[in-house]
C-alpha positions as CSV (number, residue, x, y, z in Angstrom):
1,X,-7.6,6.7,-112.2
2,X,-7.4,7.6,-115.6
3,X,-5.7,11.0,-116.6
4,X,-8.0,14.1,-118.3
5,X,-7.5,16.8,-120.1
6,X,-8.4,20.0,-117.7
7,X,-10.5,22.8,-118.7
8,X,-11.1,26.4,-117.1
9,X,-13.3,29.6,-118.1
10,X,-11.5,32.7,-119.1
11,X,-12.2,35.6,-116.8
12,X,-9.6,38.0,-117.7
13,X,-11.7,39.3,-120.6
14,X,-14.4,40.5,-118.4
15,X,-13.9,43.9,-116.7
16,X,-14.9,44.4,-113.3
17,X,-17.8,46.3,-114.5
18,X,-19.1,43.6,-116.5
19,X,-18.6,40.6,-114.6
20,X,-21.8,38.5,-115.6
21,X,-20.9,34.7,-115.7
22,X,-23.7,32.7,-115.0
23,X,-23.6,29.1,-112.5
24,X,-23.0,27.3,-115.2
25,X,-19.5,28.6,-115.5
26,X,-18.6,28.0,-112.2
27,X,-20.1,24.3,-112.4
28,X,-17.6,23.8,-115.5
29,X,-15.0,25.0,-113.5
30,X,-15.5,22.9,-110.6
31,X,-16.1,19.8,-112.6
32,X,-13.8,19.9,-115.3
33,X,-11.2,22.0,-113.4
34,X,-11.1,22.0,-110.1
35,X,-12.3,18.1,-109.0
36,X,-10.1,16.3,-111.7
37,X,-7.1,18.9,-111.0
38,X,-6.9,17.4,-107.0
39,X,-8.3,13.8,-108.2
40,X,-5.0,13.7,-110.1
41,X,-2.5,15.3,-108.0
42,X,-4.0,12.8,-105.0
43,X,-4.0,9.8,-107.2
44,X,-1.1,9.7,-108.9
45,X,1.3,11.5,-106.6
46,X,0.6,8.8,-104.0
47,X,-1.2,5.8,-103.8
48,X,-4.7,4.7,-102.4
49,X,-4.8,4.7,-98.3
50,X,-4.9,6.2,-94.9
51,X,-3.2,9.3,-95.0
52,X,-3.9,10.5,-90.9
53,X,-5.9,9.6,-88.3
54,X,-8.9,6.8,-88.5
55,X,-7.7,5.1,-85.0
56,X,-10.1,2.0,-84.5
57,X,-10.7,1.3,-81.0
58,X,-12.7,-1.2,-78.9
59,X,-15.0,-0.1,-76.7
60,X,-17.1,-2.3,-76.0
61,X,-17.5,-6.5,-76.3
62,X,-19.5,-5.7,-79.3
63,X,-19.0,-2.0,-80.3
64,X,-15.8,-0.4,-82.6
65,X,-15.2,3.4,-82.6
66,X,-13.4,5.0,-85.5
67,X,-12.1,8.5,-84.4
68,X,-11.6,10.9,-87.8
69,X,-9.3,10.9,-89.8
70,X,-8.5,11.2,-93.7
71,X,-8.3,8.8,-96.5
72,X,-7.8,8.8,-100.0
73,X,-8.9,6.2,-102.8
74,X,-7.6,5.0,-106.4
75,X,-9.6,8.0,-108.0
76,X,-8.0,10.7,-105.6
77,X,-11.1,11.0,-103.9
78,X,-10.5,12.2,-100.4
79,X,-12.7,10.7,-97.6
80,X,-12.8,12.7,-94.8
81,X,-13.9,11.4,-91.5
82,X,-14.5,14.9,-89.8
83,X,-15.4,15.7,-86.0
84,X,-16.4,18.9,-87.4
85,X,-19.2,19.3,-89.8
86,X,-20.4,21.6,-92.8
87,X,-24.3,21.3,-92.1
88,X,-25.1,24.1,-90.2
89,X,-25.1,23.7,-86.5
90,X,-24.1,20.0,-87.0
91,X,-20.7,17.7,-86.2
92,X,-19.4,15.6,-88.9
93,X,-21.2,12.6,-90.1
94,X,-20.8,9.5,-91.5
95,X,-22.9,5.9,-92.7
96,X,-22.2,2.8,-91.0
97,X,-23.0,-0.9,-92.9
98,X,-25.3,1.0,-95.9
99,X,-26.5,4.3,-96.9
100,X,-30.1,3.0,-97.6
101,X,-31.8,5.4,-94.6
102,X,-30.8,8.4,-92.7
103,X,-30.5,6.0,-89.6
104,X,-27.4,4.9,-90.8
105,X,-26.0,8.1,-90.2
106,X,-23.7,8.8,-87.8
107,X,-22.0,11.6,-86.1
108,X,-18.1,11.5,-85.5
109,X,-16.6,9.3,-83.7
110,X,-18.3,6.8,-85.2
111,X,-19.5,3.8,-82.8
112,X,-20.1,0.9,-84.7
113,X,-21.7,-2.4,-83.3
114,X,-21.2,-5.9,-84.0
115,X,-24.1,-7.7,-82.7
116,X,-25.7,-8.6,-86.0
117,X,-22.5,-9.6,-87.6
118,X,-22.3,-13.7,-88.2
119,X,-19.1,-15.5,-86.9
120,X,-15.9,-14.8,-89.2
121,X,-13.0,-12.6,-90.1
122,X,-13.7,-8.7,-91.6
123,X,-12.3,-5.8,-93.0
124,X,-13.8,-3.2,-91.4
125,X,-13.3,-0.4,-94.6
126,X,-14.2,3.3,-95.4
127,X,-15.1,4.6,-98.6
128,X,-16.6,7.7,-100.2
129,X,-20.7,7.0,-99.9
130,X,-22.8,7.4,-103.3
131,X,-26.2,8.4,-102.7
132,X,-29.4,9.0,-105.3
133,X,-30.4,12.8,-105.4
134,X,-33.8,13.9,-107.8
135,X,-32.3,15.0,-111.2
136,X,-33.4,18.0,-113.3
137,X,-36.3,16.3,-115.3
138,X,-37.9,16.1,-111.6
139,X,-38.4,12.3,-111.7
140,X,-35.5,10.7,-112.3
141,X,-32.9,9.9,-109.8
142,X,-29.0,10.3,-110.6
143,X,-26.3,9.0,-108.0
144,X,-23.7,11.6,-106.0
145,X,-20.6,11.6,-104.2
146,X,-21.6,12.5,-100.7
147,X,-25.1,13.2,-99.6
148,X,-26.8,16.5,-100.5
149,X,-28.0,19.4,-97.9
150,X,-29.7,22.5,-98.5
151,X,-28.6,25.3,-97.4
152,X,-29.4,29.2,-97.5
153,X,-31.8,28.3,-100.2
154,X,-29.2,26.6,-102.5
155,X,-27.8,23.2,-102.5
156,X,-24.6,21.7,-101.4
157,X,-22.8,18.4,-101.6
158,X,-21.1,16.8,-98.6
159,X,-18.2,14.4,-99.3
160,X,-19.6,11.8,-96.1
161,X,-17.8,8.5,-95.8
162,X,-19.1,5.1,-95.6
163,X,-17.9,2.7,-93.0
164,X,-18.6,-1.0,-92.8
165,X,-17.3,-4.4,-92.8
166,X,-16.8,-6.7,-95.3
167,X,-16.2,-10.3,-95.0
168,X,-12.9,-10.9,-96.1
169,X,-12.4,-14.0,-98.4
170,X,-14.8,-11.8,-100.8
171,X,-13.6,-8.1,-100.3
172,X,-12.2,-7.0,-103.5
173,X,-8.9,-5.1,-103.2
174,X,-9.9,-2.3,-105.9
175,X,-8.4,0.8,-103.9
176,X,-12.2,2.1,-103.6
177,X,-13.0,0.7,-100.4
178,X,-9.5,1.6,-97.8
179,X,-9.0,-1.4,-95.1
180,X,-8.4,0.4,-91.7
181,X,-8.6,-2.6,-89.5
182,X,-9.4,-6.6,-89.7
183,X,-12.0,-8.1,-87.1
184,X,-12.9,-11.3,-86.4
185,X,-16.4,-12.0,-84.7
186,X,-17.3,-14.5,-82.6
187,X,-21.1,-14.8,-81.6
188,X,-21.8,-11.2,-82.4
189,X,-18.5,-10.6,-79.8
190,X,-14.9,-8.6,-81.0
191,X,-12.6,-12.0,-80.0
192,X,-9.3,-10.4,-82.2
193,X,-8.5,-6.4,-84.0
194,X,-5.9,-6.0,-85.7
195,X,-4.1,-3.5,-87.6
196,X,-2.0,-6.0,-89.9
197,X,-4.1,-5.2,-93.1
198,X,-4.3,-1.5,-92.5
199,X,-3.9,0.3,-95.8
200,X,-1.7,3.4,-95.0
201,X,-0.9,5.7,-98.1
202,X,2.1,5.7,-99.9
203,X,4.2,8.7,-102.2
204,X,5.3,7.7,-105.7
205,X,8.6,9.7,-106.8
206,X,11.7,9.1,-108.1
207,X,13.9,11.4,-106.0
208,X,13.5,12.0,-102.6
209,X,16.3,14.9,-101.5
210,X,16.5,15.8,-97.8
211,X,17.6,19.4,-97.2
212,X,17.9,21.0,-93.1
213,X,18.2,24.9,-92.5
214,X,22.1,25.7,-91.4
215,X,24.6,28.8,-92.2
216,X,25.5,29.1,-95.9
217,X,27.6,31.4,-97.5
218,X,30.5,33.1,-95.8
219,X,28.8,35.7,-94.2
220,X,25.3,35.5,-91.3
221,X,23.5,33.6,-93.8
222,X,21.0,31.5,-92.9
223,X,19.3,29.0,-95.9
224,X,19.3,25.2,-96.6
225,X,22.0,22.8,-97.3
226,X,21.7,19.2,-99.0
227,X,21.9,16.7,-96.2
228,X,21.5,13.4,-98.4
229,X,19.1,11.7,-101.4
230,X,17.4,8.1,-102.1
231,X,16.9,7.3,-105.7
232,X,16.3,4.5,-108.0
233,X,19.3,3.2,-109.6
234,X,18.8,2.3,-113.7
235,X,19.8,-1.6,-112.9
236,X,17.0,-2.4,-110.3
237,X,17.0,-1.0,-106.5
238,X,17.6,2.1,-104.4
239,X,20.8,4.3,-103.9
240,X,21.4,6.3,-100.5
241,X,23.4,9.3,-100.8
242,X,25.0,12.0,-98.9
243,X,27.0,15.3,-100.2
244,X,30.3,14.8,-97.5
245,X,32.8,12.2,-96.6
246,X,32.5,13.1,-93.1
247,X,28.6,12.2,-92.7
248,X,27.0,9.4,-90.9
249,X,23.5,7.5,-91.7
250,X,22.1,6.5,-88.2
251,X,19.5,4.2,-87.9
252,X,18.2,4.4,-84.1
253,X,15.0,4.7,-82.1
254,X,13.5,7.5,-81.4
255,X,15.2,9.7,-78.1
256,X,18.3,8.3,-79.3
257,X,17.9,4.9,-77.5
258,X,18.1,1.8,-79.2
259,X,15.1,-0.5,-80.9
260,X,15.1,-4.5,-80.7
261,X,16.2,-5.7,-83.7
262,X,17.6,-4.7,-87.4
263,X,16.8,-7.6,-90.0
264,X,18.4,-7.5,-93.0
265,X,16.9,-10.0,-95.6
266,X,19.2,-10.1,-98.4
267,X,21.8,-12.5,-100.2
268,X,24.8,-10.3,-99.5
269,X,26.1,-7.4,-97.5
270,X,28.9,-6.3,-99.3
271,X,30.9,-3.2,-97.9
272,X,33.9,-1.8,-100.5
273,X,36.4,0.6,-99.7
274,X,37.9,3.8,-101.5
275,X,39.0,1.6,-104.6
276,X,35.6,-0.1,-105.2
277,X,36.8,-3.5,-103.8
278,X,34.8,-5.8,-101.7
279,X,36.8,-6.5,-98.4
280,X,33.8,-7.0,-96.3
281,X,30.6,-9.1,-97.4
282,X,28.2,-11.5,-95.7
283,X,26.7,-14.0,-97.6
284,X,23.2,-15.2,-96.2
285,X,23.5,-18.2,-98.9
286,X,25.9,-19.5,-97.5
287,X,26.2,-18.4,-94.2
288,X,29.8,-17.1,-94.8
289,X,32.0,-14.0,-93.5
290,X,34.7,-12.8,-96.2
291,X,37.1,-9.9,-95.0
292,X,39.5,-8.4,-98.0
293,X,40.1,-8.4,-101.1
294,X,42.8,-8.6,-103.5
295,X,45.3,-5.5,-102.3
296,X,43.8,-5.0,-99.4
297,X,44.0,-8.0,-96.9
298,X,41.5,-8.5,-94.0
299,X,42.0,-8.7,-90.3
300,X,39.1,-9.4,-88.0
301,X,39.9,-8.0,-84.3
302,X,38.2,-8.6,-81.2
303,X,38.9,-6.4,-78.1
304,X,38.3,-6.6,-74.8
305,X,36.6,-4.6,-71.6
306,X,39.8,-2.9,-71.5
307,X,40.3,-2.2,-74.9
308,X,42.9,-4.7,-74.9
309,X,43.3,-6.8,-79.1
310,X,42.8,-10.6,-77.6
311,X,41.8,-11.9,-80.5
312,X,43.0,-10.4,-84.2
313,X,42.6,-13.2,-87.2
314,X,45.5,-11.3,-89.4
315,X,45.1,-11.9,-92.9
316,X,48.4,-11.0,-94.2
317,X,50.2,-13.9,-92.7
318,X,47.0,-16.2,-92.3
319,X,47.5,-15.9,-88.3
320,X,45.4,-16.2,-85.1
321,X,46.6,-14.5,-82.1
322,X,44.6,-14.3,-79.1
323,X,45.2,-13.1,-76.1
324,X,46.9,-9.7,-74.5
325,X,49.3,-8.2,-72.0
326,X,47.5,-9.0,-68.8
327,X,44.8,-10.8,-70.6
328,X,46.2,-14.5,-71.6
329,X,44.4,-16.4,-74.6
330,X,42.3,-19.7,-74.1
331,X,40.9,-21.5,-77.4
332,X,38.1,-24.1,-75.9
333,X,36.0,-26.6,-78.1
334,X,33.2,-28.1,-76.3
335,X,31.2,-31.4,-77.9
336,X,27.8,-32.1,-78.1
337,X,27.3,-32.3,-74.6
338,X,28.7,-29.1,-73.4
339,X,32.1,-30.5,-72.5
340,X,35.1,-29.2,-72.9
341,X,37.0,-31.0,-75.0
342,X,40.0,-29.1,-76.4
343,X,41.3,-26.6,-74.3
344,X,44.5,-24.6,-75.5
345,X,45.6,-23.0,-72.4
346,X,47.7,-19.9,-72.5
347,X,48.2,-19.1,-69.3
348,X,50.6,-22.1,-69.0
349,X,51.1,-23.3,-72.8
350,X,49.6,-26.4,-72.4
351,X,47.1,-28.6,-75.5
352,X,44.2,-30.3,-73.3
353,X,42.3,-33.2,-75.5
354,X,39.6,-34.8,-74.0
355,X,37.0,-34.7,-71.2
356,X,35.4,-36.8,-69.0
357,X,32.9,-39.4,-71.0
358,X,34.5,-38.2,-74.1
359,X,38.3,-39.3,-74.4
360,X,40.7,-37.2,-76.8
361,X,43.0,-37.7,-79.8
362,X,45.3,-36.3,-81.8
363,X,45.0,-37.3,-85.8
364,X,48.1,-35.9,-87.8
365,X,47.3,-37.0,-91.7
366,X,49.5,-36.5,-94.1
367,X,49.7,-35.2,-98.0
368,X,47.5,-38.5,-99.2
369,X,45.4,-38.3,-96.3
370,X,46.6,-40.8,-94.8
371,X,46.6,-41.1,-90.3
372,X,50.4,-40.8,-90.0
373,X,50.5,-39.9,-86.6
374,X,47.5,-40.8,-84.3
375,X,47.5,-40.1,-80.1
376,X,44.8,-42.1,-78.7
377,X,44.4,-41.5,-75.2
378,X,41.7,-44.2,-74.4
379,X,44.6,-47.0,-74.4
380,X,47.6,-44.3,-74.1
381,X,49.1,-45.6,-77.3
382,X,51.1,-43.3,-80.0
383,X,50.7,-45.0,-83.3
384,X,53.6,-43.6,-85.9
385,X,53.3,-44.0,-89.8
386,X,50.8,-45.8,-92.1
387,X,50.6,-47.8,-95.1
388,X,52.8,-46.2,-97.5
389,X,54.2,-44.2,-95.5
390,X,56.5,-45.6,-92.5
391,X,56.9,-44.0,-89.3
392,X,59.6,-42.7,-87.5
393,X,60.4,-41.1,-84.0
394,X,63.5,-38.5,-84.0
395,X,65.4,-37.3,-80.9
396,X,67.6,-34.2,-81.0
397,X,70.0,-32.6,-78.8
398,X,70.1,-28.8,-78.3
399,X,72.8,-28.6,-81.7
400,X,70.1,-30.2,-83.9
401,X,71.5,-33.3,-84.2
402,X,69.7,-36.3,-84.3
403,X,70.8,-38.8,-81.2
404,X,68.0,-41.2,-81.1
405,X,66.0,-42.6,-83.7
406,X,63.6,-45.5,-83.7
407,X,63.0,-46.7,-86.9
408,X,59.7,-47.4,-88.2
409,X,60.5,-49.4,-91.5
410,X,62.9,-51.9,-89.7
411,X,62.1,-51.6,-86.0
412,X,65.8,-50.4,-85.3
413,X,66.1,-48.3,-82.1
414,X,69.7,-46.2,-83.0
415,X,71.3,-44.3,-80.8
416,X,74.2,-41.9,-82.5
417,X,74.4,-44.0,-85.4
418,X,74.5,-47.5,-83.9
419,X,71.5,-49.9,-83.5
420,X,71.5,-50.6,-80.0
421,X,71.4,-54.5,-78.7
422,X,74.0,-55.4,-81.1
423,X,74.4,-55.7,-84.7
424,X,72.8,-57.7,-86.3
425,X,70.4,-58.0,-83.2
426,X,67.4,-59.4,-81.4
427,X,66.7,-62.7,-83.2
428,X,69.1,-66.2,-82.6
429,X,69.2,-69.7,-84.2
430,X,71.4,-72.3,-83.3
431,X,72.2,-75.9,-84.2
432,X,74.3,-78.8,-82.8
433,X,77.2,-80.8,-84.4
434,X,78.1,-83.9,-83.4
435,X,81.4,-85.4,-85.1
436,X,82.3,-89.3,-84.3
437,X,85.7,-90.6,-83.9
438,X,87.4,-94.2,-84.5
439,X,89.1,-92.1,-87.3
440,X,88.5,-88.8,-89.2
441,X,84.8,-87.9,-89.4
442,X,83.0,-84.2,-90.9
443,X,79.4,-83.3,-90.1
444,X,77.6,-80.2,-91.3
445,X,74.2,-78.0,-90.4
446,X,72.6,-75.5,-92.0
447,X,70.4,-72.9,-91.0
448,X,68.3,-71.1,-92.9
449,X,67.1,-67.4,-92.3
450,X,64.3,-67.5,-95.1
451,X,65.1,-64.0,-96.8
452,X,68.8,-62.5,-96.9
453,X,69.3,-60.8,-93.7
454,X,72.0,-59.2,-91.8
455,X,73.6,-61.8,-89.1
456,X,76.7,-62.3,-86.9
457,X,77.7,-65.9,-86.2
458,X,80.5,-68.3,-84.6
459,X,81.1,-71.5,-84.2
460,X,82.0,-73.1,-80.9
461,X,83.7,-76.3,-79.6
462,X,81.8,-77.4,-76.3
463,X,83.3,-80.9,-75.8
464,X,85.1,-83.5,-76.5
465,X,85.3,-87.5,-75.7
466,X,89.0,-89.2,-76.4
467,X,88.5,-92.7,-77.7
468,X,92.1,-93.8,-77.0
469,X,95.6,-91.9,-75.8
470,X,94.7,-88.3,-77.1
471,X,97.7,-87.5,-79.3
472,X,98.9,-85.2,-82.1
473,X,96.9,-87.3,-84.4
474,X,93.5,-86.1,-82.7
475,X,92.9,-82.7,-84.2
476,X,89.4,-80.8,-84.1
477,X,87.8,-78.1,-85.7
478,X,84.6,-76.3,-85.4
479,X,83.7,-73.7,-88.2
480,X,81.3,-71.3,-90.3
481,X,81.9,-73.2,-93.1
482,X,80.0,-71.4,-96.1
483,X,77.6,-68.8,-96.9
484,X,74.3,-68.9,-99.1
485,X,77.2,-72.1,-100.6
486,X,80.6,-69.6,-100.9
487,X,83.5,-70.5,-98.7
488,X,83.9,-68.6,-95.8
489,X,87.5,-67.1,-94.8
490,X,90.2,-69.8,-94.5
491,X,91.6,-68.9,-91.6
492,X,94.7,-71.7,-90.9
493,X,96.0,-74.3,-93.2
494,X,99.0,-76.5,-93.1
495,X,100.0,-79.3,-90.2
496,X,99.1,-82.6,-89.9
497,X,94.8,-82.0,-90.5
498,X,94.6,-78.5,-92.5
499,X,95.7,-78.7,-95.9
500,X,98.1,-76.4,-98.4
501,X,96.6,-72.7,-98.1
502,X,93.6,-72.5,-100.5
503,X,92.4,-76.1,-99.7
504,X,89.2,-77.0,-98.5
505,X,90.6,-78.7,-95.7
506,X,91.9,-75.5,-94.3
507,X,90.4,-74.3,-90.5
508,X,87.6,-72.1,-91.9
509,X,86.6,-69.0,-89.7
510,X,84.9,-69.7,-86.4
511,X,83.2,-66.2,-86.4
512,X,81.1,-64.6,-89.1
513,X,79.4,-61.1,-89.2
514,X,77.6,-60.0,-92.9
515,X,74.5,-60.7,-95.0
516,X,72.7,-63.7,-96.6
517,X,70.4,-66.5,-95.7
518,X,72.0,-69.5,-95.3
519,X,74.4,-69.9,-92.5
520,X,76.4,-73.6,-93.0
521,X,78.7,-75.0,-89.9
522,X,81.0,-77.8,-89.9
523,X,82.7,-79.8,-87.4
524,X,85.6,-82.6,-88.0
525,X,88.0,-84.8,-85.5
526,X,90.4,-86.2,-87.6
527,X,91.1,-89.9,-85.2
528,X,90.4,-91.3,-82.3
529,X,88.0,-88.7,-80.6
530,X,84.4,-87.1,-80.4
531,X,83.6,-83.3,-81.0
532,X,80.7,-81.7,-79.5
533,X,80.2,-78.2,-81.2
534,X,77.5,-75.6,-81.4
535,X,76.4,-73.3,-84.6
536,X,74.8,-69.7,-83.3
537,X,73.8,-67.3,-85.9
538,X,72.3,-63.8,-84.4
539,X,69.6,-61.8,-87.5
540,X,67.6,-59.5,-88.1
């Protein structure tokens, strides 16, 4: 409503002897004092609603009763729905749909039907009623707030309200009609009421302070203390407040039990401690917990029936413990289907991966994210290293030192230092010299590894056929002859078939154990005899 200036007679310069102020005085007062004095206080201390009472109840398939109550519009009107009257001899009245006739009005409670309504939803509403009175000039009608009675002689106003219902896509939500309940109709018939629309009052202020009667003072003194405020805060929102650091803020239902649920809608709960920082905040964005805050880390503890800690997630070293004295740990991860599929047991220390439909693995990447180390259970393989990154498998003793390696880059398997099955071991090659006789004959064979390799190889005579009387002349000699083309160790010279020392000729070495790639053998009879030797070269 809009705000006046408010105006009042002076009385205290009439005596009591000469008190003569006519009606007109007291008419002033009431309308330019009195009414706009309350109209303000009512409509600008609080907003337009229900402030008590006006309980609508069905009683019938097509009947509503509104029981009395008191409501108050945008102008700070009051409406007063009154089981009592101020007609002489008469209860309280209101008018139901119209005030067009006298039949339209009511005594309190008010039953009102719904026969006559069409189908659809309402706001069944109460406002202050206007009715036409005669005006002075005797012919002219002028409209009032209430409806007028006579009484003793003299006329009165009574504020009567006006209850009806109004369809509800074209109700006007002005503040001068109040909604106290929504109705829908259904062949004349109440099918739904509901109290969703009701407009209740509400109390504009900008402090609310909450004070309780307790001992003050040092002496038997009884008065009030401060128990807590709610304000406005300058940047937008409410601040709760209470005086001591010992007091609590319940929120509970009534008879101290509890209610169904608390919902919160907001981005964040944030909680900070003594030093302003945030060590505890929910965020509804992003569906996230955080716990501490820089100087002050966060631990999230779980206990048990007991009281026991079985689960604390400790912050300061980024640890999980769960579990207890007399209360063992379990962590258990179930898939899509309810089963478990990671259990970590600690009641006997044990990792379980996998269930039944659903077999388990263990992926280790490493620092390129790369599968370095990957247990798979459904063909019971362990698969060590990746591209880039070659696998090993290390076997200690109880000092730390490593006894058993197999080597991922080469394959090795090496067992205190030595590759086991021989070194160099694994592969073979071989190849077979044949050296005629009827005089001295030399025969060579290669073999070639393809790539520089470690090897051990030897030469070896295997037999021999004499052509004539086998004498001193009949010499033989089977030999690693050269390497990747160098001369191999020249073992014996000298005799009848070896040479001076240095010479080609000399009895090269029959055994060979090194690295490169091609392995050459030769094998000579130097008369009257055949040599049947063999070239075996052992690799990588």
């Amino acid at each position: 409503m809009s705000i006046k200036e408010i105006k009042r007679t002076i009385y205290d310069e009439v005596s009591d002897s000469n008190i003569n102020h006519e009606t007109v005085d007291h008419r002033m007062d009431t309308n330019h004092y009195h009414l706009p004095a309350t109209r303000m206080h009512d409509a600008n201390l609080h907003g337009f609603g229900i402030a008590s009472g006006l309980t609508v109840k069905k009683t019938d398939t097509s009947e509503l009763t509104i029981y009395e109550g008191l409501a108050i519009d945008v102008n700070g009107r009051m409406i007063p729905l009154a089981s009592i009257g101020e007609e002489a001899g008469q209860p309280g009245k209101a008018y139901i749909k119209d005030v067009t006739s006298d039949d339209n009005l009511t005594t309190v409670p008010v039953v009102f039907p719904t026969n006559d309504l069409s189908n659809g939803t309402y706001f069944l509403t109460i406002e202050l009623a206007t009715t036409q009175i005669l005006g002075p000039d005797g012919w002219t009608y002028i409209p009032i707030e209430g409806r007028m009675v006579t009484e003793n002689g003299s006329d009165r106003i009574i504020y009567t309200p006006l209850i009806k219902m109004q369809a509800t896509p074209s109700f006007t939500n002005d503040g001068t009609s109040i909604i106290i309940a929504t109705v829908q109709i259904n062949g004349g018939q109440i099918s739904n009421l509901t109290g969703d629309d009701r407009q209740l009052i509400n109390v504009k202020t900008g402090e609310v302070v909450f004070n309780q009667g307790d001992q003050i003072g040092t002496g038997p003194e009884v008065g009030e203390k401060n128990r807590g405020t709610i304000k406005p805060i300058s940047t937008g929102g409410l601040k709760i407040e209470v005086p001591n650091s010992n007091d609590q803020i319940i929120i509970q239902k009534d008879s101290d039990t509890n209610f169904q649920n608390f919902i919160l809608k907001a981005n964040n709960l944030k909680m900070l401690d003594n030093g302003g920082r945030e060590v505890y905040q929910f965020s509804s964005s992003s569906a996230a917990l955080f716990i501490g805050a820089s100087g002050n880390e966060g631990d999230l503890i779980v206990k048990d029936g007991a009281g026991r800690e079985v689960m604390h997630m400790n912050g300061s070293n980024a640890a999980l413990y769960i579990g207890a004295s007399g209360n063992e740990g379990d962590l258990i991860v179930k898939d899509g289907a309810g089963r478990e599929v990671m259990h970590m047991n600690g009641s006997n220390a044990a990792l379980y991966i996998g269930a039944s439909g659903n077999e388990g693995d263990l992926i280790i990447k490493d620092g390129a994210g790369r599968e370095v180390m990957h247990f798979d259970s459904n063909n019971a393989v362990l698969y060590l290293g990746a591209n880039g990154n070659e696998g090993d498998l290390s076997i200690r003793n109880n000092s730390g030192n490593e006894t058993a390696r197999i080597d991922g880059q080469t394959g090795h398997f090496i067992s205190n230092g030595n590759i086991i099955g021989g070194n160099p071991a694994r592969y073979v090659r071989y190849v077979r010299l044949f050296a005629q006789g009827n005089g001295p004959r030399t025969v060579t064979s290669e073999i070639d590894l393809g790539s520089s390799r470690r090897f051990f190889a030897f030469a070896a005579k295997v037999g021999m056929d004499p052509l004539a009387n086998f004498d001193k002349y009949d010499g033989q000699a089977a030999e690693v002859y050269r390497i990747d083309g160098n001369s191999t160790f020249k073992w014996i010279y000298g005799g009848r078939h070896f040479g001076s020392s240095g010479s080609d000729a000399n009895f090269h070495s029959p055994i060979y154990k090194g690295t490169g790639r091609r392995i050459t053998f030769r094998a000579r009879t130097f008369d009257n005899a055949c040599l049947m030797a063999i070239g075996v070269v052992f690799y990588e």
